[in-house]
C-alpha positions, 0 to 999 in steps of 0.5 A, a space after each residue: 462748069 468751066 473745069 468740066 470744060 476743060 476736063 472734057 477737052 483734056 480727056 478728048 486731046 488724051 484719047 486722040 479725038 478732035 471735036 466734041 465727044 458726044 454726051 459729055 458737053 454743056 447739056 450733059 452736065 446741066 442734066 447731072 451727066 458726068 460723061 467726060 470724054 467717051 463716057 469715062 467718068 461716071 458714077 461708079 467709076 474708080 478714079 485715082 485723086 490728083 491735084 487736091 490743094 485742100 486735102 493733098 494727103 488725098 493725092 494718089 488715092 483711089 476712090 469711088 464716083 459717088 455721084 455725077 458731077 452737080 451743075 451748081 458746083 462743078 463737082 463730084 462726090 468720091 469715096 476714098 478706097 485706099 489707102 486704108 487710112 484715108 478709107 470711107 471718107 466721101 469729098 466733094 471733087 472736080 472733074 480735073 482732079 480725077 482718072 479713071 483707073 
C-alpha cells in the first residue's frame, strides 16, 4: 500500500492540492477504493501504462482499469486497448505505473 501512498501524493503535488484528497486515503484502499487524488483513478478508467520493468513493451500502451486497486497486492488489474498487438492482455499494475488519459 505504500505505492498507493505515493501515487496519491504524486497525483494531489500534480493537481496543485495540499493535504489529503479525500477518498483516496488508508481506508479507501483497504475497501478496494482505487480513488487516487480526486477520484481519478477508478475501474473503468483509461490509464496509459508506464514504468513496467517486467513487461517494458507495455510501456505507453493504454489500457483499461479492470478492477480497483487489491489491498494485499498493492495493484490493479488493466486490459491493454492498444496498440493492436499487445490488445486483450489483462496485467496486473501499481497505481504509480498508471494516468488517466
Amino acid at each position: 500500500m505504500t505505492d498507493f501512498k505515493a501515487f496519491q501524493a504524486t497525483k494531489a503535488k500534480a493537481n496543485g492540492s495540499s493535504g489529503s484528497s479525500g477518498g483516496g486515503g488508508a481506508d479507501g484502499a483497504a475497501a478496494g477504493g482505487a480513488g487516487g487524488a480526486g477520484g481519478d483513478l477508478k475501474r473503468g478508467s483509461r490509464v496509459r501504462l508506464s514504468g513496467l520493468a517486467a513487461r517494458p513493451e507495455l510501456n505507453g500502451c493504454i489500457g483499461l482499469l479492470m478492477s480497483d486497486v487489491e489491498a494485499e497486492s498493492g495493484r490493479a488489474a488493466v486490459k491493454v486497448l492498444a496498440p493492436p498487438e499487445h490488445t486483450r492482455k489483462e496485467i496486473k499494475v501499481k497505481p504509480a505505473n498508471l494516468t488517466v488519459v
